[in-house]
N, C-alpha and C positions, 0 to 999 in steps of 0.2 A: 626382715625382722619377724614379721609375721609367720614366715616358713617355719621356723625353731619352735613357734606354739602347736605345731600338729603333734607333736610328743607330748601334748599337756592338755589331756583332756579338762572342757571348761565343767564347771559344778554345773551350770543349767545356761539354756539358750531359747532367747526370744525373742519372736518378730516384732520388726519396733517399723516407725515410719521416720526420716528426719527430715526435717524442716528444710523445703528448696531453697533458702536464705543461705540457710548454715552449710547445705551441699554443696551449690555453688560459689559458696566463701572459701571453701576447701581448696574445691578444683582450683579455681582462679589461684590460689598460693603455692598449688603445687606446681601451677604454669610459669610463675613469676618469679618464685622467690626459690625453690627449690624441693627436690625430687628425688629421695625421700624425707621429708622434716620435721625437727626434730620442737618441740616443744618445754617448757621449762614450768609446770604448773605448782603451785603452791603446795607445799607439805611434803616434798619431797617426792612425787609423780610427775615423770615424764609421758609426755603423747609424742607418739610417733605417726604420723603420719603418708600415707601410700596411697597410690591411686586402688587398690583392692580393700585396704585397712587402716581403722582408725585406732591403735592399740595403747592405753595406758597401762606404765609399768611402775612398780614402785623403785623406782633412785636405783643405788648402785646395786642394789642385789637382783636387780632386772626382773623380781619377779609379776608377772602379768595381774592384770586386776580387771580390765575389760577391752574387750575389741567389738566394733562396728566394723561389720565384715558383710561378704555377699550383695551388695548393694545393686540392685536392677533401676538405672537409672533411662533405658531401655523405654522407647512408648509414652513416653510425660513430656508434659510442657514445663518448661523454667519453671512456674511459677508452684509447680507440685511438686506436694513431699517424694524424697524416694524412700522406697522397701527397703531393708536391710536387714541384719539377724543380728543382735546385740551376744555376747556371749562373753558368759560370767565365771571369772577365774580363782574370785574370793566371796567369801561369803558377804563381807558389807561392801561391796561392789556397785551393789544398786543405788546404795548411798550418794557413794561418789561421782557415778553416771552425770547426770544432771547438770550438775556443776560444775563437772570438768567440760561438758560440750560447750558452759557458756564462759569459762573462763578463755578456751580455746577461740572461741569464737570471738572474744574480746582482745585476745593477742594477736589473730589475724589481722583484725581490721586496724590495730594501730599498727602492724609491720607494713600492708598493703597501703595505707596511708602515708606512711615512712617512705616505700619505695615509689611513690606519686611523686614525691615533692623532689 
């Protein structure tokens, strides 16, 4: 999924840090539940999720809105953020950042909970 955005240059990109909760909540779903996955967020945004990429698209017109990319998970302990370069595809983008990492992170952990029981 991510490959088809190198044709689409992003409006602006920057270094962000994300929380080793939310890192590791990822990984863990991309181990268990599946590889590459696919997410269902409110208002008509999808996240797709990769072990390179974290990319929210709006709905059927696929078009991209942000990706969490480059991730240097490299040299940290569990408990630290990792590096990564946030990169912005629309202009209120940054809007929706925030919001999608914790809606995403709150459909993980009831799927990974799902797939416990």
């Amino acid at each position: 999924m991510a490959t088809r955005l190198r044709d689409i240059p992003p409006l602006r990109s920057l270094p962000l840090s994300v929380e080793a909760v939310r890192y590791n909540r990822v990984r863990l779903a991309l181990r268990r539940l599946a590889n590459p996955l696919r997410l269902e967020l409110p208002r008509g945004i999808d996240m797709f999720l990769e072990d390179t990429s974290w990319l929210c698209m709006y709905g059927e017109s696929e078009f991209p809105l942000v990706e969490w990319a480059e991730f240097a998970p490299s040299g940290r302990a569990l408990h630290e953020p990792v590096r990564c370069v946030m990169h912005l595809y629309h202009v209120h983008a940054g809007l929706i950042s925030s919001t999608s990492l914790a809606t995403m992170d709150a459909l993980l952990q009831a799927r990974l909970a799902e797939k416990r029981r």
